[in-house]
C-alpha positions in Angstrom: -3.8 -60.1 11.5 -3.5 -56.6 10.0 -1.0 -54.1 11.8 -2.2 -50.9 12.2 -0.1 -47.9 12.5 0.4 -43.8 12.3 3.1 -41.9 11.1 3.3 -39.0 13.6 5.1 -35.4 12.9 6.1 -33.6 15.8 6.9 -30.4 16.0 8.4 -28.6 18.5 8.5 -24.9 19.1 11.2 -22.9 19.8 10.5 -20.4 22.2 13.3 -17.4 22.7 15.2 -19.0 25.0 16.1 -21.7 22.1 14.6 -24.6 23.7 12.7 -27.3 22.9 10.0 -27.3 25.4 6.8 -28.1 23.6 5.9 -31.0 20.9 3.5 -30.1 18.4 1.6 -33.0 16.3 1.2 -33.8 12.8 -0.6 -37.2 12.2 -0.1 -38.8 9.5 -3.2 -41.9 9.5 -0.8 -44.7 7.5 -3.1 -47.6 8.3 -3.2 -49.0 5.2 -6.9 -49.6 5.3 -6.9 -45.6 4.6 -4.8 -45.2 1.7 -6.2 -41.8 0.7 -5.4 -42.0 -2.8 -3.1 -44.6 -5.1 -1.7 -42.6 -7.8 1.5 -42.3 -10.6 3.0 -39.4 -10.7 3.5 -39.6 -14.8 0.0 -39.7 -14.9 -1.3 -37.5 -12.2 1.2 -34.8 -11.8 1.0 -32.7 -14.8 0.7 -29.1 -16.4 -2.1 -27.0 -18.4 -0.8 -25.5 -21.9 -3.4 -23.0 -23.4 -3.7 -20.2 -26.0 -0.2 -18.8 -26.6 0.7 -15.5 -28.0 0.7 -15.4 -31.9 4.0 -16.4 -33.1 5.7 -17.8 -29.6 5.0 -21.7 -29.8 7.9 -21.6 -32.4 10.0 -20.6 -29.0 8.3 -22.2 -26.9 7.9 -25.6 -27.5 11.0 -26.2 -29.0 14.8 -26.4 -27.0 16.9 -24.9 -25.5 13.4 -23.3 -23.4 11.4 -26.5 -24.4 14.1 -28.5 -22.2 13.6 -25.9 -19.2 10.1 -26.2 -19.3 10.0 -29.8 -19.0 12.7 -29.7 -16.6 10.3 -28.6 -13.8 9.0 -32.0 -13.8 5.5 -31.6 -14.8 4.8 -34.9 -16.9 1.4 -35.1 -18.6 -0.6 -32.2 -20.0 -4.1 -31.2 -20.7 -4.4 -28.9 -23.7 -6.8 -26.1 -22.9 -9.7 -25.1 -25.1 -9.6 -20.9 -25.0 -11.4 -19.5 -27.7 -14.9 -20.7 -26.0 -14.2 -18.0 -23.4 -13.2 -15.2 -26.2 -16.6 -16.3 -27.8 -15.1 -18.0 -30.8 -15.7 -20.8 -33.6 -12.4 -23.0 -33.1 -10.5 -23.5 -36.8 -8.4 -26.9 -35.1 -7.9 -27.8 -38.5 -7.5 -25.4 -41.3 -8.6 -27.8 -43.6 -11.7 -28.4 -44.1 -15.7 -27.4 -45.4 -18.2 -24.6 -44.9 -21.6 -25.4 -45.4 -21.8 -22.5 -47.7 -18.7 -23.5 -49.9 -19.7 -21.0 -52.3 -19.7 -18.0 -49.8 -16.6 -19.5 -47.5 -19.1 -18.6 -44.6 -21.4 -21.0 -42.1 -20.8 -23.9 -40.0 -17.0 -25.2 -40.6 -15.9 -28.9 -40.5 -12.4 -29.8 -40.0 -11.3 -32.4 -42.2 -10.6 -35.7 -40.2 -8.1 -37.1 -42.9 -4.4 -36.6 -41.7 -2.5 -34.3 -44.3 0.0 -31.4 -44.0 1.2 -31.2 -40.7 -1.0 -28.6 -38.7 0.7 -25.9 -37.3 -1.2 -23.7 -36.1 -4.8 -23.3 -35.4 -7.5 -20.1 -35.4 -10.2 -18.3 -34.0 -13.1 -17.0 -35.6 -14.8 -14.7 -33.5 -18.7 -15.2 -33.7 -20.3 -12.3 -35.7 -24.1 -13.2 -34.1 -22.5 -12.5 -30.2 -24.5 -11.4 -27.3 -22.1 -10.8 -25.0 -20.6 -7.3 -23.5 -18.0 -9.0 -21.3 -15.6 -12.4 -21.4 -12.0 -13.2 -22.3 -10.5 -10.9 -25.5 -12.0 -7.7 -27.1 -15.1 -8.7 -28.2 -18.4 -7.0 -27.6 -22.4 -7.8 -27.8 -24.4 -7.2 -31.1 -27.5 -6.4 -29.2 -26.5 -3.0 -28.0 -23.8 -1.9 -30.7 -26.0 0.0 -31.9 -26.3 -1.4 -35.8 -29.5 -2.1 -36.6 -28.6 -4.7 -39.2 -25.8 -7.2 -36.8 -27.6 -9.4 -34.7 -27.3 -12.2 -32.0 -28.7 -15.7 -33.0 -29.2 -18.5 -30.4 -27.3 -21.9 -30.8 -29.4 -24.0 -33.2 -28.5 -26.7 -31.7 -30.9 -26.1 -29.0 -33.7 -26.2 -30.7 -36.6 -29.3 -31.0 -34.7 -30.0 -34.8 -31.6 -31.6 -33.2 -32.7 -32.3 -29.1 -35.8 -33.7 -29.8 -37.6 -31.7 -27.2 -39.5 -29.2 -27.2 -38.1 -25.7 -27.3 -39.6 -24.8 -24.5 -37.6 -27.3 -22.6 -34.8 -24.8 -23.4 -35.7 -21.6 -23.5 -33.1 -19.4 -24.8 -32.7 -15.8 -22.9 -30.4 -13.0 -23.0 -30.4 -10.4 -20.2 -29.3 -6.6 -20.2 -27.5 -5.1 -17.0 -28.7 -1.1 -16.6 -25.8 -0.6 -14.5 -27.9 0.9 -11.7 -31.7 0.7 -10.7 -33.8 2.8 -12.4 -37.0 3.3 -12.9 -38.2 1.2 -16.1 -41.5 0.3 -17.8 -40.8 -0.6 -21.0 -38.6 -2.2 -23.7 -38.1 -2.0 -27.6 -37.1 -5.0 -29.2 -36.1 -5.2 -32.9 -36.4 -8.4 -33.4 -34.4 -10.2 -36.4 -35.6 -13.5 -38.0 -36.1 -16.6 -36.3 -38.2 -14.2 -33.7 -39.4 -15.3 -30.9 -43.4 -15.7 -31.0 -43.8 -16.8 -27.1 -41.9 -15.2 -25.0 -41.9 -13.1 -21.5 -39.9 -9.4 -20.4 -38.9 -10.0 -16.9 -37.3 -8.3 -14.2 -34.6 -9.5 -11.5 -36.0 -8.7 -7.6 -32.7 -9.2 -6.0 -30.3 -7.0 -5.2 -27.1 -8.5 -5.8 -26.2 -9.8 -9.7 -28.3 -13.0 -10.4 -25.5 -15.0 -11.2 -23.0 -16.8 -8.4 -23.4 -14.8 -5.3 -27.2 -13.6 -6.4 -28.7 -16.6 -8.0 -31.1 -17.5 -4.8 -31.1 -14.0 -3.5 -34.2 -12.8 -5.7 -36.1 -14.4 -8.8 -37.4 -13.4 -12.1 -40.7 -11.7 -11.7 -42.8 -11.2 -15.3 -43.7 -7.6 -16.0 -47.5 -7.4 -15.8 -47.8 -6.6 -19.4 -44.4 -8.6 -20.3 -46.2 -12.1 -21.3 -46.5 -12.8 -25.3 -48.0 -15.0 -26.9 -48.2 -14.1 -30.1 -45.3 -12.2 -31.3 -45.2 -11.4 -35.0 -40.8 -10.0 -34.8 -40.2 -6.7 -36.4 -39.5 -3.9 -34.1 -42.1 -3.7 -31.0 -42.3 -1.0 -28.3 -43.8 -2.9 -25.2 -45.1 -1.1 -22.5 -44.7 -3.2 -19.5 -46.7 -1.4 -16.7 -48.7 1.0 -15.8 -46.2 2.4 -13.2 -42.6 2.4 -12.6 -40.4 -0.2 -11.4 -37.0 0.8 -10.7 -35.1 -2.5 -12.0 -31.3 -3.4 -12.9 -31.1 -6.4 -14.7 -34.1 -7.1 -17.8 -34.8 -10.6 -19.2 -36.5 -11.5 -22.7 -37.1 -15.3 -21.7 -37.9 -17.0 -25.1 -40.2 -20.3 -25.3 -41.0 -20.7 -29.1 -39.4 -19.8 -32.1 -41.0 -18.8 -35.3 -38.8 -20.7 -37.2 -38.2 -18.3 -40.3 -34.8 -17.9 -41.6 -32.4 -15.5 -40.8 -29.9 -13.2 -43.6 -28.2 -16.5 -44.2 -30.7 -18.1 -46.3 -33.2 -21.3 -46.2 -30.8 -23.1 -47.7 -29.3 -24.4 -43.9 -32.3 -25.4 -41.5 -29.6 -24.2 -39.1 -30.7 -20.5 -40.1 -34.1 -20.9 -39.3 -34.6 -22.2 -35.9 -34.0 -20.4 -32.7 -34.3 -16.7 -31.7 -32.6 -13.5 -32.9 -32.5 -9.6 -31.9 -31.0 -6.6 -33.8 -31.3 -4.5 -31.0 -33.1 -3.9 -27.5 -33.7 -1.2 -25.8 -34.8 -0.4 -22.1 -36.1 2.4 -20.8 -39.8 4.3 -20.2 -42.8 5.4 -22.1 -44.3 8.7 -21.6 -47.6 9.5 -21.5 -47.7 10.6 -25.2 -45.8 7.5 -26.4 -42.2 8.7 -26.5 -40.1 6.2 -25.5 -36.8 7.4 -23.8 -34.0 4.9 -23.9 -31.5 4.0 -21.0 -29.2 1.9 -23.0 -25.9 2.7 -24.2 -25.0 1.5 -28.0 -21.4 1.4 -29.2 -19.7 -1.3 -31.0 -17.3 -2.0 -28.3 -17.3 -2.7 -24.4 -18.3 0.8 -24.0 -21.7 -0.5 -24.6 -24.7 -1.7 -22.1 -23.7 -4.9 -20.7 -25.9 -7.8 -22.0 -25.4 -11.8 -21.3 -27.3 -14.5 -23.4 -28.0 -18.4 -23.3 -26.2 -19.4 -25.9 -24.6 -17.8 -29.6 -24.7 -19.5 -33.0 -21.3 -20.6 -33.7 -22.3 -19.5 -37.8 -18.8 -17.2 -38.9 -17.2 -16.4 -42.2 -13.8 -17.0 -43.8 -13.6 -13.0 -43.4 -14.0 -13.0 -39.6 -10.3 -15.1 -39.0 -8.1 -12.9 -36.4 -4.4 -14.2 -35.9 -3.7 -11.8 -33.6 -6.0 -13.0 -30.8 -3.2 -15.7 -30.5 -2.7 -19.4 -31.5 -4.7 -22.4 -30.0 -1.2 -24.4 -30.9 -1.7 -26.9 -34.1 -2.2 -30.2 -33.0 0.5 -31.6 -35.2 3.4 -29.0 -34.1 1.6 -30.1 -30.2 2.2 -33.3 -29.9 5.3 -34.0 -32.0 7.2 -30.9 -30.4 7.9 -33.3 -27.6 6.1 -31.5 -24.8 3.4 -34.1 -24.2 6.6 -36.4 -23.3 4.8 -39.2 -25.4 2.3 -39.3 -22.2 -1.2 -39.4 -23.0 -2.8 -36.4 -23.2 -6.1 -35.0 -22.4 -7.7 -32.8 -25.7 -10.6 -30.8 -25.5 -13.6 -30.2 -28.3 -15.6 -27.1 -29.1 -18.6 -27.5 -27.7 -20.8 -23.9 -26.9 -19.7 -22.7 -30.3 -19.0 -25.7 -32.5 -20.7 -28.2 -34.4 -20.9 -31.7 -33.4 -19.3 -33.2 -36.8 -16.4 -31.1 -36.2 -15.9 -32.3 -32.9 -16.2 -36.0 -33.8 -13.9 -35.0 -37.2 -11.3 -33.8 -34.8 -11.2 -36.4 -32.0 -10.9 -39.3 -35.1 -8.1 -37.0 -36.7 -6.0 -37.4 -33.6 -6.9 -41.0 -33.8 -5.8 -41.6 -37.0 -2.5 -40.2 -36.4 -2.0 -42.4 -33.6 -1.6 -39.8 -30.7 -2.1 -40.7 -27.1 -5.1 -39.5 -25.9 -6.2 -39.9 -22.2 -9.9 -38.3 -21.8 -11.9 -35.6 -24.0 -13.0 -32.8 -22.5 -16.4 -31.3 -23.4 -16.5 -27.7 -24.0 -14.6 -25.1 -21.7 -16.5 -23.7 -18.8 -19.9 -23.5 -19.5 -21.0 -22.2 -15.8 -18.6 -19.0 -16.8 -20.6 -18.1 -20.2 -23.9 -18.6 -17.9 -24.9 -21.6 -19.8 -28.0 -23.6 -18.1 -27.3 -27.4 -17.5 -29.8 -28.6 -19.3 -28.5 -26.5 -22.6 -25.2 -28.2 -22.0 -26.3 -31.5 -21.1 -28.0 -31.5 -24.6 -24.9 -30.7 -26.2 -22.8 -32.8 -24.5 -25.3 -36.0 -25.6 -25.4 -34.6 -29.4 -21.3 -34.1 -29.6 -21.0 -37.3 -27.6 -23.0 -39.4 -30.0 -20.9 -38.2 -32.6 -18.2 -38.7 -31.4 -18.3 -42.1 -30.4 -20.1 -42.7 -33.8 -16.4 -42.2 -35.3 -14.3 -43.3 -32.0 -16.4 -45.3 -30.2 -13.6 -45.9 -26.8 -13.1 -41.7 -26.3 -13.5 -41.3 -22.6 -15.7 -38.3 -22.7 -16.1 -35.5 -19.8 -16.3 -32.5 -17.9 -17.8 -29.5 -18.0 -14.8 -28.0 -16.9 -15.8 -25.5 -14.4 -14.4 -22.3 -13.7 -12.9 -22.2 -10.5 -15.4 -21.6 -7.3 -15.4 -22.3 -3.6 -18.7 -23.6 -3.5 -21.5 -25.3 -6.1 -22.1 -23.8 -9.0 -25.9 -22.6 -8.4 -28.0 -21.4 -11.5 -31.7 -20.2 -11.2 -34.3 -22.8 -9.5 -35.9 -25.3 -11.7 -39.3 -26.3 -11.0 -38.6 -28.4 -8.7 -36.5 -25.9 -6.5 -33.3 -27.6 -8.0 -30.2 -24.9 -8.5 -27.2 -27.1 -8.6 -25.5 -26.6 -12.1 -23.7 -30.1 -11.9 -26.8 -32.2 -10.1 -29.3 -30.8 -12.6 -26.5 -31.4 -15.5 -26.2 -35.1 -14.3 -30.2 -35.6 -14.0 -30.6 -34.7 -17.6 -27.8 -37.7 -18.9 -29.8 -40.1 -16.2 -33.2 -39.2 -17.3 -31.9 -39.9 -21.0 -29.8 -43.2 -20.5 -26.8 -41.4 -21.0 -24.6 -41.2 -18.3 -22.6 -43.6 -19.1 -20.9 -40.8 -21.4 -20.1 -39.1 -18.8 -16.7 -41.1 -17.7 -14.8 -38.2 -15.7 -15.4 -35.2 -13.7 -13.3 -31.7 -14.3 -12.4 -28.3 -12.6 -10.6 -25.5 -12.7 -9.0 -24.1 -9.1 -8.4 -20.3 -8.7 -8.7 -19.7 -5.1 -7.7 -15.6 -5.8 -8.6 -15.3 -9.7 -9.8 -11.6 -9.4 -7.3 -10.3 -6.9 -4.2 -8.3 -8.1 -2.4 -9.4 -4.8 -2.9 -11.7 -1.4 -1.8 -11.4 2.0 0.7 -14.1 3.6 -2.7 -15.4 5.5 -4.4 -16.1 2.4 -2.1 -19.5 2.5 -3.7 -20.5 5.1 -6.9 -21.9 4.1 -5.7 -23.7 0.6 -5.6 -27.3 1.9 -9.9 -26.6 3.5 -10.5 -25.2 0.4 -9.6 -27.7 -1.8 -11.4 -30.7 0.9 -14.8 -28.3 0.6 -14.8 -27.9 -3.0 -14.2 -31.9 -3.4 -17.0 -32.4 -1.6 -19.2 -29.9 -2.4 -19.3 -31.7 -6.0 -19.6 -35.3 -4.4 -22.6 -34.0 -2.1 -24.1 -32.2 -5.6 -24.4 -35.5 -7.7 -20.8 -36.2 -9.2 -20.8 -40.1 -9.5 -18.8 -41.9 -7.0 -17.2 -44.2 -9.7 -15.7 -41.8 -12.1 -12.9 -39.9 -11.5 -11.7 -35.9 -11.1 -9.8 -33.7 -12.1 -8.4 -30.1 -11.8 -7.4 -29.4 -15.5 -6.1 -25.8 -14.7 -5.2 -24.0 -12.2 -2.6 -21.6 -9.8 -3.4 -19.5 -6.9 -4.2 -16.6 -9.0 -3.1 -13.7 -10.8 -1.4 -12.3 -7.6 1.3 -14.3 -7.4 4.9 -12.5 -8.7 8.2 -13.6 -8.3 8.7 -11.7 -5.2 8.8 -14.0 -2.6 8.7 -17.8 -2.1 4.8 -17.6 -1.1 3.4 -18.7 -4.4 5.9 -22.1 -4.0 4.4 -22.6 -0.9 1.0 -22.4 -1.7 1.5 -25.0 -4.7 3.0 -27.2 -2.6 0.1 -27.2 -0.6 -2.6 -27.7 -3.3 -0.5 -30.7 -4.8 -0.7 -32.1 -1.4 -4.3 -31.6 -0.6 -6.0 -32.1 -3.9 -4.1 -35.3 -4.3 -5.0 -36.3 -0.9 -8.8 -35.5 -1.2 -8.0 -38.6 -4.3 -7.5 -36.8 -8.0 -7.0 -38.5 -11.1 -4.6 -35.5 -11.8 -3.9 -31.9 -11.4 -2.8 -29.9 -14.2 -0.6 -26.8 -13.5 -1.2 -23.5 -15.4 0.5 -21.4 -16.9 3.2 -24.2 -18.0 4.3 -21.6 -21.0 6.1 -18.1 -19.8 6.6 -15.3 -21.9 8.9 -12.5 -22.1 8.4 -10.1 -19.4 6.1 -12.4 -17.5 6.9 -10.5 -13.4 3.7 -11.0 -12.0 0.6 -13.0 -12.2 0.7 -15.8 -15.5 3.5 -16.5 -17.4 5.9 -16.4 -15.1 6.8 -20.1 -14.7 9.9 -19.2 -15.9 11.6 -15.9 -16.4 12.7 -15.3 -20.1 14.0 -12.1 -21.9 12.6 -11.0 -25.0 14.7 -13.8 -26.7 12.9 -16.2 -24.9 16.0 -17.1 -23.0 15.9 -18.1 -19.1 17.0 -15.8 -16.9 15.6 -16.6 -13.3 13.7 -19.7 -11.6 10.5 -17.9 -9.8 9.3 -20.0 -6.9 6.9 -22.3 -8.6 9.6 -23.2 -11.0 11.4 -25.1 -8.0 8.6 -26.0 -5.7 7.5 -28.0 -8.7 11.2 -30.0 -9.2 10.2 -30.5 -5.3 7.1 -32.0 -5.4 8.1 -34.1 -8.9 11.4 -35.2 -8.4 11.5 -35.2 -4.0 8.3 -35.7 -2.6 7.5 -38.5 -5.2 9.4 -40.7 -7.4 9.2 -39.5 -11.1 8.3 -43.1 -12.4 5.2 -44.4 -13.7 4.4 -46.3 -10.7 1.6 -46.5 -8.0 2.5 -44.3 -5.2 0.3 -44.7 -2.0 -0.9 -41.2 -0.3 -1.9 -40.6 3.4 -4.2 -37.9 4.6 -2.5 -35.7 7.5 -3.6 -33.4 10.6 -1.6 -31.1 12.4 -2.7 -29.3 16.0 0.5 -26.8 15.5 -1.4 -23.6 14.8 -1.4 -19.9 15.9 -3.6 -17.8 18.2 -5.9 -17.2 15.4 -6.4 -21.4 14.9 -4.8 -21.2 11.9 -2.3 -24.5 10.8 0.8 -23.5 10.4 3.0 -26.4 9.3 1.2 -29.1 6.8 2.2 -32.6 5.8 1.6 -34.6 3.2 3.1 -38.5 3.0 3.6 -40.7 0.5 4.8 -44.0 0.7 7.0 -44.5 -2.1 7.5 -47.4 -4.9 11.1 -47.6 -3.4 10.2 -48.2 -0.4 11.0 -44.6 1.5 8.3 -42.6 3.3 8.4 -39.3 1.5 6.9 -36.4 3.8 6.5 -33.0 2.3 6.4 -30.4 5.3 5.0 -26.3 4.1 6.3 -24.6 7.1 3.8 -21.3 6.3 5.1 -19.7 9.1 6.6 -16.8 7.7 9.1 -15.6 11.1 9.8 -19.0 12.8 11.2 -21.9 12.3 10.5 -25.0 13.6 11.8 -28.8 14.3 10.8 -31.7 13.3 10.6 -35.0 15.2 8.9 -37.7 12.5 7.6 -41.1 14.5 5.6 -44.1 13.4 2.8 -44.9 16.3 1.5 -48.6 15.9 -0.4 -50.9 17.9 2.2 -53.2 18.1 5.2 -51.2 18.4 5.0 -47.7 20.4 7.4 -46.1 18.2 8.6 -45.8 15.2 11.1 -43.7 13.3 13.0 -42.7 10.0 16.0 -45.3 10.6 19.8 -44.9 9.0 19.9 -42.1 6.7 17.1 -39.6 5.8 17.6 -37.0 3.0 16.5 -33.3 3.8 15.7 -31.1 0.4 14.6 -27.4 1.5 13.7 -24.4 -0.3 12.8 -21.0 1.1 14.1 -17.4 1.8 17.7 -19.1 2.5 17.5 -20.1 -0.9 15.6 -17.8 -3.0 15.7 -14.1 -2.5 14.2 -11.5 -4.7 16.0 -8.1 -5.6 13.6 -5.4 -6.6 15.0 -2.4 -9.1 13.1 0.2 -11.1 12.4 -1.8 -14.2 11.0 -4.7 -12.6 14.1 -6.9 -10.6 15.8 -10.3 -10.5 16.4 -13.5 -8.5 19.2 -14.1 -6.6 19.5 -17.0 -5.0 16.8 -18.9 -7.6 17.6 -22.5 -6.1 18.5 -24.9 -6.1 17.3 -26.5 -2.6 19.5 -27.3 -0.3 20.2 -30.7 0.4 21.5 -32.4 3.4 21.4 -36.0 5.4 20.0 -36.8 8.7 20.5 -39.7 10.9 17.1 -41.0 11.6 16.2 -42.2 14.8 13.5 -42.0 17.3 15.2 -38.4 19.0 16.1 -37.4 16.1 14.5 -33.7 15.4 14.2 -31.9 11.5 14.7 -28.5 11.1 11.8 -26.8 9.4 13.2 -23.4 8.5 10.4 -20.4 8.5 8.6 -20.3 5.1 9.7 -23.1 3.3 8.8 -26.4 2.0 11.1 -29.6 3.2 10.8 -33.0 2.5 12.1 -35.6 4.5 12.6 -39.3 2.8 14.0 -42.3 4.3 13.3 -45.7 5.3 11.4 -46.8 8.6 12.8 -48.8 11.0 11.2 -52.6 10.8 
């Protein structure tokens, strides 16, 4: 017969008289029937390495700041995949083919053959974009106002390589006025392919129709706005007989005429999809003049606009070092900051070709470099790409793939990080989850067994300069929603997840020990809710990095350390204390704690593992920012009413006691930056912990039999 038993926290209050007069609860379920999650730290704890500034990977990925980087404890990484979110064709090999050889211009293939050792790799920023916004400096080409640049759809969305119909995936692109006003008609100078079907619509809600506004209003067509029979050039459309004060304008595009653009016939890539030169919104007068609302400008100065998709198409001419350096592959994984681990690799996927893809995954192959999983594309839901457009994708790039390394473990999409689903506009059937409509497509085409692993990104306070102390509070409820939210939303149950990047924000400077406490929490909670992994970002610091990103570590302009910010040493905490740092299964508990404040809200978590060694290993966030508290740690079983830490039980701690922050004009400096302090306990069933106000502890030791 199975024991069962809890591991109970107490904690007990002290009230101003300095006694101990009331004992708080945190329960710890350690029945081993509810293990909440089996994992090894080499594997599962890790660290995100992105985009780096042009010219600082030769700093920072080799010693002496290589060796302080890895020091934090961080084991595996996941390289991230940035130049989808500048709106770039991805240049992971320099080596390689255009389709026009002649020209150096059109669809690039990295050579798969191992050769010189690869460096550094490039962006090409897409000469046919539609979008006014993203990551970098880039802006739209339908409202720069040239007449001769143009946006082009992704070809590979067309019936030529789905299969389907193109009105299956109707390509779009919308333009936001800015305001409501009144509108009744557009001008489109259309480029070639042109659409020949296609409908001018306008948004009813009133919020954005993306995230917040996607089921707060619909796409109405303009009574005159429905063509059939478009012949391209430029048209002036008069779309009713009245005026309809409107925001946000869609040109929803169902068939293509299929004639070739600038680039030629010789690429059937050229000739399939849609393309604009230039819109314009606005009214018609009574005697035809048409009065224009739209601002052009080739920069973000311009109307906003947002399409489906962009033709990843570029020339030799369009390279720019100076939007930084995706890291060569090579330099990556021989520097030594992949520790020989396997590593997760991203492809180009919303502005690639599927033959570079495959090309690159069998490159890393060939030269024999672990790989864990692939991921597919970098946050699609961000660049407002339907599911079913990158559920296409993800089939043509996985077949591909596979075609050259059949055992990749493919997956994805990643998603930017959200609180809730990811909603896009209602198919026919009423339908608006991004990732349940995403996974319908692979079912309905015998495909999801492609689709081995499920990934995230986690930015609970992305677009806020700063946070309050309370916004701590509701990390570990944020995490167990999200996790569900994608369970309840059609993730398979067998595959696992992951959160490839992510950090509380880009509010989080050096200044206090707040960040450290919050990433304590998340470790604890995501891993609890049962990760695969979860990837730290930003792993890489850079010179002057105070406040938000980049400030891992703090370096001078020689890249040499100079202070250990928060995160540096809650991360030594949770690698090297809370768990062993050994690939070896370690056996995770869920926790609950009634110790709260008048508002409800938890003030001291817990998170237990039970330890390939043999210790219990709780890790307490005391987010209580004025109080301590104490600790009393029992085992409650059926058999046995009481359990407890027995002989001696280590105490590591880190808060204000041990990191304080001086501020001076220029910026300021740590001092204390760790290390934790460290003392011993004598466990036993009256023994009580201290739990100093806002700090992380972890208490480890061996239970009484």
């Amino acid at each position: 017969m199975r024991t069962k038993f809890r591991l109970i926290v107490f904690v007990v209050l002290e009230l101003t008289t300095a006694k101990l007069l009331v004992a708080q609860k945190v329960v710890v379920d350690a029945d081993p029937a509810h293990v909440a999650n089996t994992f090894s730290p080499v594997h599962s704890l890790g660290a995100a390495i992105d985009r780096l500034r042009t010219g600082s990977p030769d700093h920072l990925l080799k010693d002496p700041l290589l060796k302080e980087i890895l020091g934090a404890g961080w084991q595996t990484v996941t390289y991230r995949q940035n130049t989808e979110l500048m709106v770039e064709a991805w240049h992971w090999n320099p080596t390689g083919k255009w389709s026009n050889a002649e020209k150096q211009e059109g669809y690039f293939t990295g050579s798969p053959e191992p050769g010189e050792e690869i460096h550094s790799s490039w962006a090409y920023p897409l000469p046919h974009r539609g979008f006014s916004r993203g990551d970098g400096n880039g802006w739209s080409r339908l409202t720069d106002g040239d007449i001769h640049s143009y946006w082009k759809s992704n070809p590979y969305l067309t019936k030529a390589f789905t299969g389907e119909d193109d009105s299956l995936h109707p390509q779009w692109v919308m333009i936001d006025l800015g305001t409501k006003i009144d509108v009744n008609a557009i001008r489109i100078a259309w480029a070639d392919p042109y659409a020949k079907h296609y409908a001018v619509q306008f948004w009813t809600g009133e919020l954005e129709p993306f995230y917040e506004g996607t089921q707060k209003g619909t796409w109405q067509t303009y009574p005159l706005g429905n063509i059939s029979e478009g012949k391209g050039g430029t048209v002036t459309l008069k779309l009713v007989d009245w005026m309809i004060p409107v925001r946000y304008v869609r040109i929803w595009m169902t068939e293509s005429s299929n004639t070739c653009d600038t680039h030629g016939s010789s690429d059937k890539r050229n000739c399939v999809g849609y393309a604009i030169n230039e819109l314009y919104v606005g009214a018609l007068s009574a005697d035809g003049s048409f009065n224009d609302y739209v601002t052009h400008f080739p920069s973000r100065d311009q109307t906003i606009t947002w399409p489906s998709s962009v033709d990843p198409w570029t020339a030799a001419s369009d390279l720019d070092q100076s939007r930084g350096d995706q890291v060569g592959f090579d330099f990556f994984f021989n520097s030594g900051v992949t520790r020989g681990l396997p590593t997760m690799v991203p492809i180009a996927m919303l502005y690639a070709t599927p033959e570079d893809a495959a090309n690159e995954i069998a490159y890393l192959y060939k030269r024999h470099y672990p790989i864990s999983y692939v991921e597919m594309g970098e946050e699609a839901d961000g660049q407002h790409m339907l599911p079913e457009d990158y559920a296409t994708l993800y089939i043509q790039f996985a077949t591909a793939i596979h075609k050259l390394v059949p055992e990749a473990k493919l997956g994805g999409p990643p998603f930017e990080g959200t609180f809730g689903d990811v909603e896009v506009w209602p198919d026919a059937n009423g339908k608006v989850s991004w990732i349940g409509r995403f996974v319908d497509y692979l079912k309905a085409h015998g495909r999801l067994n492609d689709f081995t692993f499920f990934s995230f990104e986690h930015y609970p306070y992305q677009d806020r300069p700063s946070y309050s102390w309370a916004d701590l509070y509701p990390e570990p409820e944020y995490v167990h929603h999200i996790v569900q939210v994608w369970k309840d939303n059609g993730v398979p149950s067998n595959i696992p997840f992951f959160m490839t990047e992510g950090n509380i924000g880009g509010g989080a400077p050096p200044s206090t020990v707040k960040a450290g406490l919050w990433l304590a929490d998340y470790v604890g909670s995501m891993m609890a809710e049962g990760a695969g992994a979860t990837y730290y970002f930003h792993y890489m610091p850079y010179p002057g990095g105070g406040s938000g990103f980049g400030n891992f570590l703090l370096i001078d302009k020689d890249y040499k350390v100079v202070g250990y910010p928060p995160q540096y040493i809650a991360a030594q905490l949770i690698t090297k204390e809370w768990v062993q740092p050994i690939d070896a299964p370690h056996k995770q508990f869920k926790a609950k704690s009634d110790l709260t404040d008048a508002a409800g809200n938890v003030l001291v978590t817990a998170y237990a593992v039970e330890r390939p060694d043999g210790q219990w290993s709780v890790m307490l966030v005391n987010r209580d920012q004025s109080n301590d508290h104490a600790v009393k740690v029992v085992f409650d079983g059926a058999v046995k009413s009481a359990r407890s830490f027995s002989g001696q039980v280590d105490r590591i701690t880190f808060g204000p006691n041990e990191y304080q922050w001086h501020s001076e004009p220029t910026g300021g400096h740590p001092d204390p930056d760790g290390p934790p302090s460290r003392s011993t306990v004598q466990g036993g069933a009256d023994t009580f912990y201290q739990v100093p106000k806002a700090s992380i502890t972890i208490l480890r030791g061996k239970i009484a039999p």
